[in-house]
C-alpha positions in Angstrom: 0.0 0.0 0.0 1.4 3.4 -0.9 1.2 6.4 1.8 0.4 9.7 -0.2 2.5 12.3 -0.2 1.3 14.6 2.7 1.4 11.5 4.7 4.9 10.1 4.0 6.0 14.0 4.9 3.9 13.9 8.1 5.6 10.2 8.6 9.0 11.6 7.9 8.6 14.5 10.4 6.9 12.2 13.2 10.3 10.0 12.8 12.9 13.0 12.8 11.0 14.6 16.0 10.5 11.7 18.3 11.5 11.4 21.3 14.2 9.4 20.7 16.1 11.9 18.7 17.7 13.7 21.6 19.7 10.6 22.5 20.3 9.6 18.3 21.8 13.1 17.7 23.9 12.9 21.4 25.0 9.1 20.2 25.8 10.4 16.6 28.4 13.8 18.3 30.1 10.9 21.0 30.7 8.5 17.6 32.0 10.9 15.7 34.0 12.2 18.3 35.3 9.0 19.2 36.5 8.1 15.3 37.8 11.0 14.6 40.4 11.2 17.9 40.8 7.6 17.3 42.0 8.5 13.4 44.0 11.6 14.2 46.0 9.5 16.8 46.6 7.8 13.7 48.5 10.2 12.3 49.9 12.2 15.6 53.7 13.0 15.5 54.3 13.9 19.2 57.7 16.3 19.7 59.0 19.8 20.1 62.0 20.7 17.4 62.5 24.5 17.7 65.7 26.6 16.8 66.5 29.6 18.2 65.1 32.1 15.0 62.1 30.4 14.8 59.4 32.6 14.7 57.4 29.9 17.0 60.4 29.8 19.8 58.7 32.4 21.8 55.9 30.8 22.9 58.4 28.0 24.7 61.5 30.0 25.3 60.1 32.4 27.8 62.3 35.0 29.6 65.1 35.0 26.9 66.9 37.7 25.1 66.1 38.8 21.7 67.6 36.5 18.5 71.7 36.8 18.3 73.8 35.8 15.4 77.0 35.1 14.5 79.1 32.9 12.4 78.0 29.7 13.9 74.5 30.1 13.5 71.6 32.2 15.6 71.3 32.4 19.0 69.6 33.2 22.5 70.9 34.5 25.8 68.7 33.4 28.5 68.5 35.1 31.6 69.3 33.9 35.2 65.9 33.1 35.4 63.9 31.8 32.9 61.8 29.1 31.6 61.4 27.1 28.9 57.5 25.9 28.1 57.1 22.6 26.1 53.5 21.5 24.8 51.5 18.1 23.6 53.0 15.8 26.1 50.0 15.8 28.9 51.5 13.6 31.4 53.8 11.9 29.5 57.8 11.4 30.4 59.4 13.9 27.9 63.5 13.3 26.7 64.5 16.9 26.1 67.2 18.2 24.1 69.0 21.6 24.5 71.9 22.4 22.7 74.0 25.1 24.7 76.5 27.1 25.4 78.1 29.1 28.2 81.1 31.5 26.8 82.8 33.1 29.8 85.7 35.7 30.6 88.9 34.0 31.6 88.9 33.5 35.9 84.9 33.2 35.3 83.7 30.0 37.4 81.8 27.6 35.1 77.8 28.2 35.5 75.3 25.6 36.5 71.8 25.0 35.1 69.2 24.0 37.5 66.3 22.8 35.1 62.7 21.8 36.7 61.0 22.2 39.8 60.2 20.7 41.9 62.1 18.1 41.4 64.9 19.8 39.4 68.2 18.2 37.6 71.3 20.7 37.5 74.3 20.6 35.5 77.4 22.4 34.5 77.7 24.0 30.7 81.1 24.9 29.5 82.3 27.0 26.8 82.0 25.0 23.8 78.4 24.0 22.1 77.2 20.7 23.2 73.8 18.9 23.6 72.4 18.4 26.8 69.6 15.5 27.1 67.5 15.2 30.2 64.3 13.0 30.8 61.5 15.2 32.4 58.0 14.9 33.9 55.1 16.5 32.3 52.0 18.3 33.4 48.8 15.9 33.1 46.4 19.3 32.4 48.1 21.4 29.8 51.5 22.8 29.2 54.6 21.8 31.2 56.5 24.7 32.6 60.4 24.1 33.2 62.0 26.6 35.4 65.5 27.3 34.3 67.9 28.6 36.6 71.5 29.5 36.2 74.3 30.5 38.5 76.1 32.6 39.0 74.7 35.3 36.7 77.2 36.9 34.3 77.2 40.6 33.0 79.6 40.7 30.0 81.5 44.3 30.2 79.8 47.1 28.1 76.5 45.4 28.7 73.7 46.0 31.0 72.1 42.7 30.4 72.3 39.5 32.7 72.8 36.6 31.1 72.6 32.9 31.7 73.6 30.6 28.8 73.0 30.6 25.4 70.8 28.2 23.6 70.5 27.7 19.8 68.2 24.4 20.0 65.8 22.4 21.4 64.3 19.5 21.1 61.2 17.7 23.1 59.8 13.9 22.3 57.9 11.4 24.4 59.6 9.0 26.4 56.9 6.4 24.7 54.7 7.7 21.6 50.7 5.9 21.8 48.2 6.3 19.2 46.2 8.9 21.6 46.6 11.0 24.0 46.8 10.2 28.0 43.3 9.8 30.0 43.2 13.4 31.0 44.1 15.0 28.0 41.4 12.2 25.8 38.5 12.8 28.2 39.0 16.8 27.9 38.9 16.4 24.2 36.4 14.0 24.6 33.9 16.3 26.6 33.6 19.4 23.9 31.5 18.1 21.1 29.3 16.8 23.8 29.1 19.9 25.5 28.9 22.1 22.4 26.0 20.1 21.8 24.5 20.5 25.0 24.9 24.0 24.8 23.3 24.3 21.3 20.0 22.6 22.8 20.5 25.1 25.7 20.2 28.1 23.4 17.2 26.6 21.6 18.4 24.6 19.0 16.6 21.2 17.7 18.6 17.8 18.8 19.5 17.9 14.8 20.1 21.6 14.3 22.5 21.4 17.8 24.3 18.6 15.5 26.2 21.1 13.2 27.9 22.7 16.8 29.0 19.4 18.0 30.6 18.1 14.5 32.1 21.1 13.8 34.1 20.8 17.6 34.4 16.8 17.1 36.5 17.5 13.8 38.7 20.2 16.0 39.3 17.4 18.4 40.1 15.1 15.7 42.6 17.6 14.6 44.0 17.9 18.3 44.9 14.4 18.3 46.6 14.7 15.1 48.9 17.7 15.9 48.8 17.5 19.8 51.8 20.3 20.2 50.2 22.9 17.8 46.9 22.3 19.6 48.2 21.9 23.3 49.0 25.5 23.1 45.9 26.5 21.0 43.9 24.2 23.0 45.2 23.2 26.3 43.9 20.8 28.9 41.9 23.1 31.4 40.4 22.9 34.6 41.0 19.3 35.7 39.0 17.6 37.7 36.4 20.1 37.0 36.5 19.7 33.4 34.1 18.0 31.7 32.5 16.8 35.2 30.9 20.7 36.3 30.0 21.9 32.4 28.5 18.1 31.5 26.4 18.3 34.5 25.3 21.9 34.4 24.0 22.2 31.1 21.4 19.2 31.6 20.0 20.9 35.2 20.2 24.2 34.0 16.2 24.6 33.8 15.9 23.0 37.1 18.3 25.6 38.6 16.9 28.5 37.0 13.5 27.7 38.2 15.1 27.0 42.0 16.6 30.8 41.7 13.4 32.4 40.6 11.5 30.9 43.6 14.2 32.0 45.4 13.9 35.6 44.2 10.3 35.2 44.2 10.2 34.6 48.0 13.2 37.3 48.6 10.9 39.6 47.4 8.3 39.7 49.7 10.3 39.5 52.8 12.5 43.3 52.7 14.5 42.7 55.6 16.3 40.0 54.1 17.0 42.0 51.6 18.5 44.8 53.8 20.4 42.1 55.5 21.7 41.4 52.3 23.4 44.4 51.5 24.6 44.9 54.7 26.0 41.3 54.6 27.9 42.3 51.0 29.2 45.3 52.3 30.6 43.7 55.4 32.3 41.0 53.3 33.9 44.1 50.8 35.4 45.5 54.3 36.3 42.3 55.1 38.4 41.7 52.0 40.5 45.3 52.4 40.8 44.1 56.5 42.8 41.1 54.5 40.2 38.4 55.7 40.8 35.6 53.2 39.3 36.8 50.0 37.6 33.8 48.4 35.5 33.4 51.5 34.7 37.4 51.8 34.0 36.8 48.1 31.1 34.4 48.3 29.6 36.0 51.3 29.1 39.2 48.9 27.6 37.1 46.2 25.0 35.7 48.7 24.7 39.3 49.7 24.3 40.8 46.6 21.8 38.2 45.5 19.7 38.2 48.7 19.9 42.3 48.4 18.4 42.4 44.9 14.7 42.7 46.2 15.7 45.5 47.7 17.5 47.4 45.0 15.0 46.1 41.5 11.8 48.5 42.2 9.0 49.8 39.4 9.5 52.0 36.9 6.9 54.4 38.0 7.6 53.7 41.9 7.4 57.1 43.5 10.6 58.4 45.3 10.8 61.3 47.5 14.0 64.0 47.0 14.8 63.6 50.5 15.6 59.7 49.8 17.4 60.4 46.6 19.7 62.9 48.3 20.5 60.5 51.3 21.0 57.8 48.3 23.8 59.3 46.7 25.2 60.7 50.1 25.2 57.3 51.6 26.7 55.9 48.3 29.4 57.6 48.0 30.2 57.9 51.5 30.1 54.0 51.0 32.6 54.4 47.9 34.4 56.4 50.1 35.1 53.8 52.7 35.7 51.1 50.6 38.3 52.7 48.8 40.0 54.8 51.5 40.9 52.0 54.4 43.8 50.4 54.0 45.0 52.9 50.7 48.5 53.0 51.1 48.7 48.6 52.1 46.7 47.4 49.6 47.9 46.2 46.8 51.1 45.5 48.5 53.6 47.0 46.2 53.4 50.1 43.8 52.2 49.0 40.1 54.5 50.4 37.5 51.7 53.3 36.2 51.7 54.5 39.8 55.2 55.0 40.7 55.6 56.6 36.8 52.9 58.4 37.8 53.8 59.6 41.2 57.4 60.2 39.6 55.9 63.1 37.3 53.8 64.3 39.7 56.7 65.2 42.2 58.8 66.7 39.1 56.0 68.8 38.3 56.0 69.8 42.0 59.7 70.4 42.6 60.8 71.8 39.1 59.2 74.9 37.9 60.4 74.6 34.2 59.1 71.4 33.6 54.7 71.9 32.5 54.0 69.3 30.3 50.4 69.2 28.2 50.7 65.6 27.4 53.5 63.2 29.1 55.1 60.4 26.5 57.7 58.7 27.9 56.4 56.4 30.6 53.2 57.1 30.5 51.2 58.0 27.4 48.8 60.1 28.7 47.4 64.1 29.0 49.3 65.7 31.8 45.9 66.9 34.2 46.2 63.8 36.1 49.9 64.6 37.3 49.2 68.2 38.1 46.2 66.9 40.5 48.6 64.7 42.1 50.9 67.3 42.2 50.1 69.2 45.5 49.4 65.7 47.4 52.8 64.3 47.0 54.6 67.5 47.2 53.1 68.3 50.4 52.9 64.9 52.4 55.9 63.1 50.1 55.9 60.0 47.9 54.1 57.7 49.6 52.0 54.8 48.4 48.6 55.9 50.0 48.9 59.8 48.5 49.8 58.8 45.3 46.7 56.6 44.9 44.2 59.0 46.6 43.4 61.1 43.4 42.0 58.5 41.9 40.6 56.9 44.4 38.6 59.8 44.9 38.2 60.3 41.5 36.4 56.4 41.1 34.2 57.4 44.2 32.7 60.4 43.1 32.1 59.4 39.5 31.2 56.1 40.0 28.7 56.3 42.7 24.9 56.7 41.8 22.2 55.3 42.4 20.7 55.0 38.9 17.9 53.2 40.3 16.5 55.8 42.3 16.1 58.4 39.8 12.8 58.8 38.2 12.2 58.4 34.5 
């Protein structure tokens, strides 16, 4: 018996819609996915070979002078302390190869290397170029970092600069190649077409339509297993334990939380005090933080604050406000900016950023030498000049000091940043 045409359609649709396709189009992305990590470790060619002028060597050779050359070839100085970064190994035993040098004045003691931490490997490099191979543990979750250490530091005459030794190769390759990648590294590739897809359905796609997302990333992992150093800095393993675990299991309760936060909000909203108590609660928790009470914990405490305060803050539109409460708004706000950026000025951050010392450095020139009035300031700073002549009188008057130097802007952020948009009416 034939079905007409309206009805083969209708028969066609029932099948692509039913309620089994959720879990076809989930089984089709973890297939894929699997095949094409599974092909690409086919093909994968794990190893580091970088010399010193290629354009790629900076992203492992990290704290190093710029590219040197001479008859023998091109070169880098490194500095006492540096590092060298190597990528695609995700937990397994690397054999890296440096080749080095350490040319040194006559009467100069021989400098040692101390490669790795924490566990770190030293040894001595002489004068002449030689290779230097060393086995090596890798991070499991991304790349390895390889602190480099030498002593004692050398500063050739006529030059500023302290050097270490100078490299002019390296090389990196597993102790033991496999056709994939380690566990952690295969489940984190593993987990991102699924999760694409999960997040396609999340945003409203159809189970087919979310598809395309999760093919497109299953193809980018296939290409991660094929060229797992080009990818493990492109792509590198992140967040693990966390990752796929928290994503995987958020996206599917997402509605369920959602609709746990709005009765939340819901029942915030007809009890004010709590609300109040909210604020006050975040507030306390912002002191907290510049009274050096451990910051993750002050942290979450003004989350739960801010949240529980938001019944308080969200009103109508058309809700009428008297001038008297928008007056005392603002005062209170800012007096509240005031605090929190006032206590503690001159302690926290610890240590001067660079802008503010450069800045506190052409404020007190502008202070103590009358010839010098700049408009706009370019060397070490890049900016118009009004800032320095406003900071001007406060560290000529009580000297450079951290907390003076900061307190023109920290006035500044309190006085232009403190409203309360909320209040005013529309």
């Amino acid at each position: 018996m034939k079905l007409s045409a309206g009805t083969a359609n209708q028969h066609r649709t029932h099948t692509f819609n039913r309620p089994s396709a959720p879990l076809i189009a989930a089984g089709a992305v973890i297939l894929a996915t699997l095949l094409l990590m599974l092909l690409g470790g086919q093909f994968a060619q794990s190893g580091m070979a970088l010399r010193a002028d290629n354009p790629q060597a900076a992203r492992a050779l990290v704290r190093f002078h710029n590219l040197e050359r001479n008859e023998q070839g091109a070169f880098r100085w490194s500095q006492p302390l540096a590092a060298i970064f190597i990528y695609g190994f995700e937990g397994r035993p690397a054999v890296l190869s440096l080749r080095l040098t350490a040319p040194r004045p006559p009467g100069e003691p021989t400098p040692t290397v101390t490669l790795g931490d924490p566990d770190p490997t030293s040894f001595s490099v002489g004068p002449d170029w030689r290779r230097y191979h060393l086995l090596v543990p890798t991070d499991p979750g991304g790349e390895t970092a390889l602190r480099m250490l030498t002593t004692p530091a050398f500063v050739p005459p006529g030059d500023p600069r302290e050097l270490g030794v100078v490299l002019s190769e390296l090389r990196a390759a597993p102790l033991a190649v496999g056709a994939t990648s380690l566990p952690v590294r295969s489940i984190y590739l593993f987990s991102l077409p699924l999760i694409g897809w999960l997040l396609a359905r999340r945003l409203g796609f159809g189970p087919w339509r979310a598809l395309w997302p999760g093919l497109a990333l299953a193809a980018i992992t296939g290409l991660a297993s094929a060229f797992p150093t080009e990818f493990g800095y492109w792509l590198p393993t992140l967040g693990w334990p966390w990752w796929p675990i928290l994503p995987l299991t958020l996206l599917p309760a997402a509605p369920a939380v959602g609709r746990w936060l709005q009765r939340g909000r819901t029942w915030l909203n007809t009890q004010p005090a709590l609300g109040w108590a909210g604020l006050v609660l975040a507030l306390l928790a912002l002191l907290a933080i510049r009274a050096e009470i451990p910051a993750l914990l002050a942290g979450a405490a003004a989350v739960v604050g801010i949240w529980a305060g938001r019944s308080v803050l969200i009103h109508e539109p058309d809700t009428a406000i008297s001038r008297p409460m928008i007056v005392w708004g603002m005062v209170g706000s800012i007096a509240i900016a005031l605090l929190l950026r006032l206590i503690n000025l001159g302690d926290q951050p610890a240590g001067l950023w660079r802008d503010e010392s450069r800045h506190a450095l052409q404020a007190l020139r502008i202070w103590e030498d009358p010839t010098y009035r700049p408009i706009y300031v370019v060397a070490g700073a890049d900016l118009p000049a009004l800032l320095f002549y406003l900071m001007a009188p406060m560290v000529g008057i009580f000297g450079p000091q951290a907390w003076d130097a900061r307190l023109v802007s920290a006035l500044a952020g309190a006085f232009t940043r403190s409203h309360y948009s909320g209040l005013w009416p529309r």
